[in-house]
C-alpha positions as CSV (number, residue, x, y, z in Angstrom):
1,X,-6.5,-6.4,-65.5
2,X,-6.3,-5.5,-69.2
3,X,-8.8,-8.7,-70.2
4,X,-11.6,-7.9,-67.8
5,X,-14.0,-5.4,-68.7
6,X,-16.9,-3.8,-66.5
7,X,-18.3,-3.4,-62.9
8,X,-21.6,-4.7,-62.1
9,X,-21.3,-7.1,-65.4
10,X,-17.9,-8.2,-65.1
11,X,-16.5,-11.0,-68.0
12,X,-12.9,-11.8,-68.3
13,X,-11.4,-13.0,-72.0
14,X,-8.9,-15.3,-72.2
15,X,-7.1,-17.0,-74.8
16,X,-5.1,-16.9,-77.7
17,X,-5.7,-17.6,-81.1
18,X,-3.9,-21.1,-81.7
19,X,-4.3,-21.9,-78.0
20,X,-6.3,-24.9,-77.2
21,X,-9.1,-23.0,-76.4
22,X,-10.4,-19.2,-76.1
23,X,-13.2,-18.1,-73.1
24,X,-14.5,-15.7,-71.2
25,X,-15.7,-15.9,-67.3
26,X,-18.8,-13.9,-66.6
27,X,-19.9,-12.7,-63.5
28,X,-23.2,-10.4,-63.0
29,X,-25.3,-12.7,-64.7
30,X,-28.9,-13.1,-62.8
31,X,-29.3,-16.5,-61.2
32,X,-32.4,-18.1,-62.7
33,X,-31.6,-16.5,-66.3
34,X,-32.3,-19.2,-68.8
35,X,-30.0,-18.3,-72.0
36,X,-31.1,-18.9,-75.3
37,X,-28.4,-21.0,-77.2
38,X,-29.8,-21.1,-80.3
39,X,-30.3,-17.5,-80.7
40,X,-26.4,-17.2,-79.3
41,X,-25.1,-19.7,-82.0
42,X,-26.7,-17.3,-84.5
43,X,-25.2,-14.2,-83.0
44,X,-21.4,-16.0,-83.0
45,X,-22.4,-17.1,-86.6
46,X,-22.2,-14.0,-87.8
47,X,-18.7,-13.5,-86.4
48,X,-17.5,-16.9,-87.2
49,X,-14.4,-16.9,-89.9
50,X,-14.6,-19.1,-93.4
51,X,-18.1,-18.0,-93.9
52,X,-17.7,-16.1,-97.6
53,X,-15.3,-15.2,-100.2
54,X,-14.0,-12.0,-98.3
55,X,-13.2,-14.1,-95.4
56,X,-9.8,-16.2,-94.3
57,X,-10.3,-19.8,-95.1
58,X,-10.1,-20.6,-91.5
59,X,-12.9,-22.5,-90.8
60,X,-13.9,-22.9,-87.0
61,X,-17.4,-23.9,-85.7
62,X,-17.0,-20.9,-83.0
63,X,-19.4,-23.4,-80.9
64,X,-19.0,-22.7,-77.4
65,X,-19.0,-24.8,-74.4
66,X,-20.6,-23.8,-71.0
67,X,-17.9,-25.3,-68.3
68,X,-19.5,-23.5,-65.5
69,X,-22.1,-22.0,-63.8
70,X,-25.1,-23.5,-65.8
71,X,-27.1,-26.2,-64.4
72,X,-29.8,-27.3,-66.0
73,X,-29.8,-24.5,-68.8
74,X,-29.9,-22.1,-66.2
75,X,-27.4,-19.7,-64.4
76,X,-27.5,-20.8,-60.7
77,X,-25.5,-17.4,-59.5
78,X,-21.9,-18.5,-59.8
79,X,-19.4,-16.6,-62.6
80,X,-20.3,-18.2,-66.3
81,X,-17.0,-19.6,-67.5
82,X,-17.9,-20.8,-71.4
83,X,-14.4,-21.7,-74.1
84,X,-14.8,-22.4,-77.7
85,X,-12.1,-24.5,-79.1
86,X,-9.7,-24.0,-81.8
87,X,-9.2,-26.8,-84.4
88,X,-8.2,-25.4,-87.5
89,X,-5.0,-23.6,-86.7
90,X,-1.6,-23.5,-88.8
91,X,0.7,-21.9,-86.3
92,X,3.5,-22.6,-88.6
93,X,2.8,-20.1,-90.9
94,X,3.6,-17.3,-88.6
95,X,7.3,-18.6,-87.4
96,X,8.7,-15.7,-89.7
97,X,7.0,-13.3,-87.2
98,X,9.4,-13.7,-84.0
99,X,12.0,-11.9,-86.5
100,X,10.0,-9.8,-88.8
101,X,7.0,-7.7,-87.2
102,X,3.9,-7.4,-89.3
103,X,3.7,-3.4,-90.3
104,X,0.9,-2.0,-88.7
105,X,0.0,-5.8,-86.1
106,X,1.1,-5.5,-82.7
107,X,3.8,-8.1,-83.2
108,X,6.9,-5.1,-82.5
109,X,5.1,-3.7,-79.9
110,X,4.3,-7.2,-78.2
111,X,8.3,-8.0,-78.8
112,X,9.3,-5.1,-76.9
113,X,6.7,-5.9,-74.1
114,X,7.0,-9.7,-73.9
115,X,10.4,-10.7,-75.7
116,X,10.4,-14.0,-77.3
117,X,8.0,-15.5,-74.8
118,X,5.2,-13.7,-77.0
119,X,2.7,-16.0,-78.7
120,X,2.8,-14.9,-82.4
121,X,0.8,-17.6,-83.9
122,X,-2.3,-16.4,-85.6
123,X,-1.5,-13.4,-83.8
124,X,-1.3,-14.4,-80.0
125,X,-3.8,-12.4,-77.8
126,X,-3.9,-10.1,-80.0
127,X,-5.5,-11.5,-82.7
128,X,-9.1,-10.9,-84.2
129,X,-10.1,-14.4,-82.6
130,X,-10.6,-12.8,-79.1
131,X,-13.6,-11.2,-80.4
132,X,-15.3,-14.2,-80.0
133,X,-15.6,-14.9,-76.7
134,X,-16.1,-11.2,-76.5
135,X,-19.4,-12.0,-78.8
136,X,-20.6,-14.9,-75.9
137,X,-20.4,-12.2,-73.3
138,X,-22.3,-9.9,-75.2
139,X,-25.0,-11.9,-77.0
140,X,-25.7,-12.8,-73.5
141,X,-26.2,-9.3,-72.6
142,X,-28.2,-8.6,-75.5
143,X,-30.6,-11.1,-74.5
144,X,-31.0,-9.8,-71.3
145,X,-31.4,-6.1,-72.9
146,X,-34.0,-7.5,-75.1
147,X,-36.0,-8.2,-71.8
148,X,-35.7,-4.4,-70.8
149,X,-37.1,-3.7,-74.0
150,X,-33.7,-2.3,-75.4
151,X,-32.0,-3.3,-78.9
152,X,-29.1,-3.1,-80.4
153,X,-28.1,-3.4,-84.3
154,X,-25.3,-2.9,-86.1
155,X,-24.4,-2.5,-90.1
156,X,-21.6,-1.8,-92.4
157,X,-21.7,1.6,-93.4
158,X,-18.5,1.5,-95.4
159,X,-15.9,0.0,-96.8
160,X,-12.7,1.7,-98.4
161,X,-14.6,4.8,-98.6
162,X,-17.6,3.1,-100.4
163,X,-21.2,2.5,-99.4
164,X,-22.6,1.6,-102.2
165,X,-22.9,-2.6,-102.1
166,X,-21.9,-3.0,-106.3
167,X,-19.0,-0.3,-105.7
168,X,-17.9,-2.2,-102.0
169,X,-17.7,-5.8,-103.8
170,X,-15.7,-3.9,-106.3
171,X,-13.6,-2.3,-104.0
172,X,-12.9,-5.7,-101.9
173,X,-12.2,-7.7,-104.8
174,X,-9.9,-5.2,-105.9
175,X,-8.3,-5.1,-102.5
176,X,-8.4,-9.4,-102.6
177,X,-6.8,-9.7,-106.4
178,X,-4.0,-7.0,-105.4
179,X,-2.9,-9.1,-102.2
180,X,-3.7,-6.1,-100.2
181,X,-6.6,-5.1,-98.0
182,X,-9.3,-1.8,-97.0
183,X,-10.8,-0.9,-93.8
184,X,-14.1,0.4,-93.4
185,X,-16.9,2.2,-90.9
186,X,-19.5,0.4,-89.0
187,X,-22.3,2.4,-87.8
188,X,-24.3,0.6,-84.6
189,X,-27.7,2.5,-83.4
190,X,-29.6,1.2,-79.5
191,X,-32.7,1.2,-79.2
192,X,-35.2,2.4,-76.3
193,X,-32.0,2.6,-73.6
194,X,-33.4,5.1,-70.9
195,X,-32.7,8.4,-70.3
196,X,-30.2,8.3,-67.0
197,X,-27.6,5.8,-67.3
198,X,-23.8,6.6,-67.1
199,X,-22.0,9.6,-64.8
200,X,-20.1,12.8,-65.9
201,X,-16.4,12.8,-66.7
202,X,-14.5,9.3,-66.7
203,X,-17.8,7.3,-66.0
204,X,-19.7,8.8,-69.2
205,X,-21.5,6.7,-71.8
206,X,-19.2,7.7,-74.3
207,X,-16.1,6.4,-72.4
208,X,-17.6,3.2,-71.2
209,X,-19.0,2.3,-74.8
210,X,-15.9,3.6,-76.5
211,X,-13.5,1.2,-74.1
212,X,-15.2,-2.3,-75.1
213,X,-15.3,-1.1,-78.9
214,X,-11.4,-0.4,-79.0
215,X,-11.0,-4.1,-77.2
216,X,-11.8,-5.0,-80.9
217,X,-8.5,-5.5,-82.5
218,X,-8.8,-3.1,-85.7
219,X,-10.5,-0.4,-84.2
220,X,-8.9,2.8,-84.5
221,X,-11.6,5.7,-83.7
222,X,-15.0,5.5,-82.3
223,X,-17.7,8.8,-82.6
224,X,-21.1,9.3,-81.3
225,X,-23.6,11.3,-82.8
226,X,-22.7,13.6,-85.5
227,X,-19.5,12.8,-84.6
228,X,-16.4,15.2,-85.9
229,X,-19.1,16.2,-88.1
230,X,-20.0,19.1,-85.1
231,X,-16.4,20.9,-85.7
232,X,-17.8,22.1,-88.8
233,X,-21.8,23.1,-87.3
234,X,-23.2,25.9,-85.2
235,X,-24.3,25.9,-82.3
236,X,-27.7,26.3,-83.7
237,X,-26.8,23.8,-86.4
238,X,-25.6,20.7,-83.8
239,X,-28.0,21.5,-80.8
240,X,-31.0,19.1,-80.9
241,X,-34.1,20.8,-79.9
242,X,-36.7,19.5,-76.8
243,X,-39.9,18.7,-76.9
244,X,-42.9,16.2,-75.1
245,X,-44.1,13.2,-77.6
246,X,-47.6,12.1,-77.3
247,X,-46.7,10.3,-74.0
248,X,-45.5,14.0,-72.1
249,X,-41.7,12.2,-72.6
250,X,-38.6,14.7,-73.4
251,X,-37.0,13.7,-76.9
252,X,-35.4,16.0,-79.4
253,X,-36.5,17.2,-82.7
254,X,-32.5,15.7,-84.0
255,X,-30.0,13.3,-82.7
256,X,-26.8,15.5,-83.0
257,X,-25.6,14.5,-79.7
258,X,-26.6,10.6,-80.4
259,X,-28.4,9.6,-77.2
260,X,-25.9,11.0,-74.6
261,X,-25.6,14.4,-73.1
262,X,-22.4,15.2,-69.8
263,X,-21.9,11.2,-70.5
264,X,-25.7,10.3,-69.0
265,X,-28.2,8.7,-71.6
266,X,-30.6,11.2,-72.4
267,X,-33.2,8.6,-73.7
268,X,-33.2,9.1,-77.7
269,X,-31.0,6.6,-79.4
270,X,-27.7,5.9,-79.2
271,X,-25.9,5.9,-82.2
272,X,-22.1,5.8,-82.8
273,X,-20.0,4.7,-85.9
274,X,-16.0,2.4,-85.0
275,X,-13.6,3.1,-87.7
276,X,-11.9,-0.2,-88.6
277,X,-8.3,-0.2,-89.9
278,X,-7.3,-2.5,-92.9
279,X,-6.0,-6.0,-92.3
280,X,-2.1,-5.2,-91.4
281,X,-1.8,-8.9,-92.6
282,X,-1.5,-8.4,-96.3
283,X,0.3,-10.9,-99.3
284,X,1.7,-8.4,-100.7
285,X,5.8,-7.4,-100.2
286,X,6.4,-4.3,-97.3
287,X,9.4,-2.9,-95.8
288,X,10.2,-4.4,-91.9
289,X,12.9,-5.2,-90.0
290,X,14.9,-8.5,-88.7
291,X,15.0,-8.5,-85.1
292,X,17.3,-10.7,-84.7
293,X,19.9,-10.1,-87.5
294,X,19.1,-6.0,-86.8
295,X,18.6,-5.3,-90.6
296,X,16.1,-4.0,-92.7
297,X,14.3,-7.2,-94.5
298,X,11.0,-7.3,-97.0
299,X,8.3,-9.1,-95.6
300,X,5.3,-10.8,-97.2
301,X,2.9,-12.6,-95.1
302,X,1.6,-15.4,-95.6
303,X,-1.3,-17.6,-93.6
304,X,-4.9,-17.6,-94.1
305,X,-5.9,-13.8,-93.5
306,X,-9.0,-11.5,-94.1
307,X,-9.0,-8.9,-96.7
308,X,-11.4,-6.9,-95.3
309,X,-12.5,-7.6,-90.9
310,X,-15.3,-5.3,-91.6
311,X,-17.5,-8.0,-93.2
312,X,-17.6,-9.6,-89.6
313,X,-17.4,-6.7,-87.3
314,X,-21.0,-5.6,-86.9
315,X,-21.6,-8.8,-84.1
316,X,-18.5,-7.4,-82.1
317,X,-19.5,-3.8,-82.3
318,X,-23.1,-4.8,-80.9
319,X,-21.4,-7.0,-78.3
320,X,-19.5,-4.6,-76.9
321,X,-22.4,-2.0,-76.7
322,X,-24.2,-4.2,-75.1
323,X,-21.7,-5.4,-72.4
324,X,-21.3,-1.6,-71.4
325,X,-25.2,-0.8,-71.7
326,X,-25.9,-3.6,-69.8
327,X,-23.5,-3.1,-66.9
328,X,-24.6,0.5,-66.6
329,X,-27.9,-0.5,-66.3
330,X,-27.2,-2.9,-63.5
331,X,-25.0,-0.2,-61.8
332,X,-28.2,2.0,-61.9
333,X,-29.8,0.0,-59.9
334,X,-27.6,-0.6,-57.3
């Protein structure tokens, strides 16, 4: 199924955005494992919409609710099931939608797939919003990490192009004045994963990393390392050289290949960077098409919308590494 995710730590999302409620089913969690909720209401803070200026006026407390497999604060070895709840939706505003695709959303693509019994409001399933029970499954994950000794941290390292913060808030509020929006890069780096983890071809690192990042809506390119950077380099340039640290362990002198060699963690960090792709929602007038009517129509959308995701990505990007770190470290152990 296209909503689950993993093999050893295995979580299902579910959900729309202007559904009752969104979730996520977990199984692979150790019985006995005590989560920390404050430190996971922190974590979904961070993702958590109406927070600043730069983000949609959608206000929801992104609070989640453990329904089962806790008892007593602790898991007791059945699947997790946890659903935050959606209270501040205006599904009116996107009634235009069943007609007149969004350039550059999924709503054509989800009309030729599902017809009209497509959810459109706030997006459906494919809406932003998913990434939040996406951030329960991996803040959970990250806390178990965090007992291995392993970290992971994420940051905005641009934003239409920018990366400086004075030329970014000019840039966004550009971007915000204009009705339009801008995309940006965000650059996540784990910390003391061991060397070993992950299997050549269609099991590798790379590919199990890279398939939770692109589960986040406005992903469009992931790269590890030096990334496209190595098209341009040498071999002597991009190779990263060997030697023993003080403790006889094998590191390299440079991080070119950003922690993973054949797809198997070599034990330096892993470091990749997930291009995100401007908000398609935007206020100000594009070319679509009526659906209905089978004419070309203008479309401005209206609704409560983000001008720039970036600002709330680096939670998801972490979440996702860790849900794929995670459940290659279980399988390694196996």
């Amino acid at each position: 199924m296209s909503n689950s995710f993993g093999e050893r730590y295995r979580f299902t999302i579910f959900g729309q955005s202007h559904a009752p409620a969104i979730g996520v089913t977990i199984e692979g969690l150790p019985a006995g494992f005590a989560p920390d909720m404050e430190k996971l209401a922190a974590f979904l803070a961070r993702r958590a919409p109406g927070k600043g200026r730069y983000s949609t006026t959608r206000s929801e407390a992104d609070a989640p609710e453990f329904v089962a497999g806790l008892v007593d604060g602790h898991t007791c070895g059945a699947p997790v099931t946890a659903i935050i709840r959606n209270t501040n939706t205006r599904s009116e505003d996107y009634a235009e939608l069943y007609r007149v695709p969004r350039p550059g959303h999924a709503d054509f693509a989800a009309a030729v797939k599902y017809g009209l019994a497509r959810d459109v409001a706030g997006g459906g399933q494919f809406s932003g919003r998913l990434t939040a029970p996406l951030c329960i499954a991996g803040g959970l994950a990250l806390q178990l990490l965090a007992e291995e000794g392993v970290s992971i941290s994420a940051r905005i390292a641009s934003i239409g192009g920018e990366t400086e913060p004075q030329a970014i808030q000019a840039v966004l509020e550009a971007a915000k004045a204009a009705g339009d929006s801008v995309g940006g890069l965000v650059e996540c780096v784990c910390q003391g994963v061991p060397a070993g983890l992950g299997e050549p071809m269609f099991g590798g690192m790379e590919n199990r990393i890279a398939q939770a990042v692109f589960a986040i809506p406005a992903v469009k390119g992931v790269e590890f390392g030096a990334g496209f950077a190595v098209a341009g380099m040498r071999g002597s340039e991009n190779n990263d050289p060997f030697y023993f640290d003080e403790l006889g362990v094998v590191r390299t002198r440079t991080n070119h290949h950003g922690g993973i060699l054949g797809g198997i963690t070599s034990g330096m960090p892993i470091v990749f960077r997930a291009a995100f792709k401007p908000t398609p929602s935007i206020a100000l007038e594009q070319d679509s098409v009526d659906l209905t009517a089978h004419e070309s129509v203008k479309l401005s959308v209206k609704g409560r919308h983000d001008p720039c995701i970036v600002l709330r990505a680096a939670p998801c990007v972490e979440a996702a590494a860790a849900a794929a770190i995670y459940d290659a470290l279980l399988e390694s152990r196996c």
